[in-house]
C-alpha positions in Angstrom: 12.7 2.6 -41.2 11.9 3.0 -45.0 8.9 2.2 -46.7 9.9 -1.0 -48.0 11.3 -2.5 -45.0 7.9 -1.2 -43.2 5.6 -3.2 -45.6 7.9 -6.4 -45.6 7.7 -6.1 -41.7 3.9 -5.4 -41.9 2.9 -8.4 -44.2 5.3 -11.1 -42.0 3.6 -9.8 -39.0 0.4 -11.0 -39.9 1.7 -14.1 -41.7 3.0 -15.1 -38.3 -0.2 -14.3 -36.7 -1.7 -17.0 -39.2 0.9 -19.3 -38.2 0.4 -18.6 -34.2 -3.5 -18.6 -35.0 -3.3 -22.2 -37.1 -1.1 -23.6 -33.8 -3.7 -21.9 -31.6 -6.9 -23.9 -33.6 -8.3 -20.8 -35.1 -6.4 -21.3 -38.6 -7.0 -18.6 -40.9 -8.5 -19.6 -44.5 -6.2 -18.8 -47.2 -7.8 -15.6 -48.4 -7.6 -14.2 -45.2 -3.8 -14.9 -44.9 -3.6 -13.1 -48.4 -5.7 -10.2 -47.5 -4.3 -9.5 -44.3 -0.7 -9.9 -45.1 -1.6 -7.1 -48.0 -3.7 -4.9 -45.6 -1.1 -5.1 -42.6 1.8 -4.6 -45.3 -0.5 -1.5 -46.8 -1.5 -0.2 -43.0 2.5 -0.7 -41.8 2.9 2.6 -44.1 0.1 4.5 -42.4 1.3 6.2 -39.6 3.8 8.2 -41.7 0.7 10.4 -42.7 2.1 13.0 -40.3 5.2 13.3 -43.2 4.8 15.4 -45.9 7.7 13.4 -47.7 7.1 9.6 -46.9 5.7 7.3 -49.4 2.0 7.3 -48.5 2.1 11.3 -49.3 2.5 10.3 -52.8 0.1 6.8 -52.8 -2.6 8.9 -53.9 -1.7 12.1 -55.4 -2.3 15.4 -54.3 -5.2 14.0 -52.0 -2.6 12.4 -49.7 -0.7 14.8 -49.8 -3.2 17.3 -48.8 -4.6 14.8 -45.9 -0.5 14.5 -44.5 -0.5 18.1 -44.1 -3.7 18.2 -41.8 -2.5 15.4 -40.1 1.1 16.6 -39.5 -0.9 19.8 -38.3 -2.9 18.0 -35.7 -0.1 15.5 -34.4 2.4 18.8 -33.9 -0.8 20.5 -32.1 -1.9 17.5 -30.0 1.9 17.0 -28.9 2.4 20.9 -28.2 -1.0 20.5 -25.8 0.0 17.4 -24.0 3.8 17.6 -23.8 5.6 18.0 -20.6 8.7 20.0 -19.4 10.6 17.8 -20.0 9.7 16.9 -23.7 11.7 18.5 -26.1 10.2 21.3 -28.4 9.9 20.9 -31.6 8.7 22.4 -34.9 6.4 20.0 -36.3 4.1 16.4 -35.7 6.1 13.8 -37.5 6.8 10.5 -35.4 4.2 11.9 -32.8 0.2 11.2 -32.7 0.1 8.8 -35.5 3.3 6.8 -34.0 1.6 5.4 -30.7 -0.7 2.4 -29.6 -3.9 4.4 -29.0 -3.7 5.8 -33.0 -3.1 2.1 -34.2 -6.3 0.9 -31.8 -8.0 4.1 -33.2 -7.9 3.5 -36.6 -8.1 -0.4 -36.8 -11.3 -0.1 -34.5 -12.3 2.8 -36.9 -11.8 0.4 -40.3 -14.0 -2.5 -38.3 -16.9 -0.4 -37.4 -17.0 0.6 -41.3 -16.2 -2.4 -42.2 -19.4 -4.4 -40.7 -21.9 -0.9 -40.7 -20.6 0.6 -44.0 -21.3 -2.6 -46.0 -19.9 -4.2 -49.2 -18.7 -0.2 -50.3 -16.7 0.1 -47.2 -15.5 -3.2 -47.6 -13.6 -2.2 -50.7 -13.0 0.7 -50.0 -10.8 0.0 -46.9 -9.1 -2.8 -49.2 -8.5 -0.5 -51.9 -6.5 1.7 -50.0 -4.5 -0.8 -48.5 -3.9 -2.4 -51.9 -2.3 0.9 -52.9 -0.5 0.9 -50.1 0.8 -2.2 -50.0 1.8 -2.2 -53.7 3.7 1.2 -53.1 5.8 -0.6 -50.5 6.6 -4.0 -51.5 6.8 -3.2 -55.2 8.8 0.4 -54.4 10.6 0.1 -57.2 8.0 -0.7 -60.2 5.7 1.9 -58.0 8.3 4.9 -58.2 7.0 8.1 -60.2 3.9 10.0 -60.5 3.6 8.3 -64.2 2.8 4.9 -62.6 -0.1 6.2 -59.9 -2.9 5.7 -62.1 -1.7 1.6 -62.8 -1.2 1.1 -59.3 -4.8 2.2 -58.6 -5.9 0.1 -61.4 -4.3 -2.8 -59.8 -5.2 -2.1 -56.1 -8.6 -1.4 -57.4 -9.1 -4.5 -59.8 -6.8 -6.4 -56.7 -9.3 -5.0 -54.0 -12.6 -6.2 -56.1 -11.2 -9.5 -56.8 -9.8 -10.3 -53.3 -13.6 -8.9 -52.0 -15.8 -11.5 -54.3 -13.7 -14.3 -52.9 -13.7 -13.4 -49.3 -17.2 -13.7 -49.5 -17.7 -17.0 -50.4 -19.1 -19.3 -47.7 -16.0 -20.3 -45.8 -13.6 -18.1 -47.5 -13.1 -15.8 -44.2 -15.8 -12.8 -44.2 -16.6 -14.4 -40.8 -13.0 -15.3 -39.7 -12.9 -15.4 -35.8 -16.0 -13.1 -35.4 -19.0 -15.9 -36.6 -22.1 -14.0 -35.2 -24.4 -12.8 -37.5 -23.6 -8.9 -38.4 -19.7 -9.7 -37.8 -18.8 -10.3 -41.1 -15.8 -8.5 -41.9 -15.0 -7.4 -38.1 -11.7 -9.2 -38.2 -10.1 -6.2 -40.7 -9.3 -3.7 -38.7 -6.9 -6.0 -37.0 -4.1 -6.4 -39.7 -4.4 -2.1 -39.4 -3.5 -2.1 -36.2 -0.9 -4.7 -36.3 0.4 -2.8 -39.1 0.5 0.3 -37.5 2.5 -1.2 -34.1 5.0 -2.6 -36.0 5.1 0.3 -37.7 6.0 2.3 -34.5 8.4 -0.5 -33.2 10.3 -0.5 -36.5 11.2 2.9 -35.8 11.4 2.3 -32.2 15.0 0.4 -33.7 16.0 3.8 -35.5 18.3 6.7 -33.8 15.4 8.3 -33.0 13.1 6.0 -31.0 9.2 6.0 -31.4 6.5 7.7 -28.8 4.9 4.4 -29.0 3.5 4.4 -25.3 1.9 8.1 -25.6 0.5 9.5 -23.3 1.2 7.1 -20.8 4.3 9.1 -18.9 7.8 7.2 -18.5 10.3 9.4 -16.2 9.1 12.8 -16.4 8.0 12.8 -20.5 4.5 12.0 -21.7 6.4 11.2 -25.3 9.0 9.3 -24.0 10.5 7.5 -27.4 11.3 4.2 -27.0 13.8 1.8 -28.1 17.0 -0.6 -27.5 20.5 1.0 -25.9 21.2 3.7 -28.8 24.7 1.9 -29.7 21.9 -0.6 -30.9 19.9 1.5 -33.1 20.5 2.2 -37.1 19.6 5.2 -39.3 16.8 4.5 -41.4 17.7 3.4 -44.9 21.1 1.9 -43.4 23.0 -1.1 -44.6 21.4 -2.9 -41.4 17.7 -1.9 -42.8 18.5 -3.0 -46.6 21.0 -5.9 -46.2 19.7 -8.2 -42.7 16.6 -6.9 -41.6 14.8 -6.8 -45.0 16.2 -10.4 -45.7 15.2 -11.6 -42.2 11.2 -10.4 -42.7 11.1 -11.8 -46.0 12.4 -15.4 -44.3 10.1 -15.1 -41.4 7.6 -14.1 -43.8 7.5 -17.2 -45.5 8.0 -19.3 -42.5 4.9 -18.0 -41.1 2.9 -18.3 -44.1 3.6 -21.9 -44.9 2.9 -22.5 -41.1 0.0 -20.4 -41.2 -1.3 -22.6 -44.6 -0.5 -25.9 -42.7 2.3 -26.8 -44.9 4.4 -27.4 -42.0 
């Protein structure tokens, strides 16, 4: 799928986590349903990094896309290493490494241990990124051109600080689900790895199909790409992408929100 439809999947993700969370009596305060609908919307862009060509190799200039061609580097020489017979060659890392579970539990896990070691620093810093992120996929079209990069990290930035001062007010959701002393802020490296998985499922829907069980073997191939029947998969960017599925996150999104906020 496309970036936007990626984010708007991301962020309804979590706001149906809130909701199955609220049912489950673990209800998420409402600045963790805000920052972790932003995060997982931010971190449902993420495992793209492997393409020199996708929206996060532009969220922060020539850095990113400096970073997507180390990554794309290592995913083509971690599937070249790994791949079996029967796994098709191919010339570089896109939809690979950074398209399976253990790279979504890798990263959130990474973004945690920061998150309660690094201190306030990595705190914002994690948020910061997925504020760009998130604002490069839900507002695409305000977001477009190099002209508007340094506004978009002015707003993820002032965005990341603000959403920061009021997490950590006492029952604001530092300490969401994880209450042990030292936990604070534990909780944010799962919105990353929700992103990232429904990241991978979302193109699991495409033509292509998505890795997403690596290295775990299915018939004979170690990358085995997943997905429905192909007469049931869609090119990304197709009608199918921009006219029902975008629709149908944004409704589920708000669903799950309202249930997530106790409204219904």
């Amino acid at each position: 799928m496309m970036g936007p439809a990626h984010s708007l999947s991301g962020a309804a993700a979590w706001l149906g986590v809130g909701a199955a969370a609220a049912a489950a009596g673990h209800p998420m305060p409402w600045p963790v349903v805000l920052a972790g609908a932003l995060i997982c919307a931010g971190a449902a862009l993420a495992p793209d990094l492997d393409h020199k060509a996708a929206t996060i190799s532009r969220a922060f200039g020539p850095l990113s896309k400096w970073l997507c061609e180390i990554v794309d580097k290592l995913s083509y020489a971690v599937y070249k290493a790994t791949r079996t017979a029967a796994d098709p060659r191919r010339s570089g890392g896109h939809r690979t490494l950074t398209h399976t579970w253990v790279w979504a539990v890798l990263t959130g896990a990474g973004a945690s241990v920061a998150a309660i070691t690094g201190g306030r620093w990595a705190v914002l810093a994690i948020l910061f990124v997925h504020m760009v992120l998130a604002i490069e996929g839900l507002l695409w079209r305000a977001a477009r051109g190099s002209s508007s990069d340094v506004l978009v990290w002015l707003l993820a930035a002032t965005s990341a600080w603000i959403i920061a001062g009021v997490l950590d007010q006492p029952g604001n959701g530092s300490d969401w689900l994880f209450t042990d002393p030292g936990q604070e802020y534990l909780w944010l490296g799962l919105p990353i790895v929700l992103g990232a998985l429904v990241h991978d499922i979302g193109d699991a829907l495409t033509v292509s199909g998505c890795p997403i069980l690596w290295p775990i073997p299915i018939g004979r191939k170690r990358w085995y790409p997943l997905g429905p029947p192909k007469p049931m998969r869609f090119r990304a960017g197709s009608w199918i992408e921009l006219k029902v599925l975008m629709p149908v996150f944004m409704l589920a999104g708000g669903v799950g929100c309202a249930a997530a906020l106790n409204f219904i």
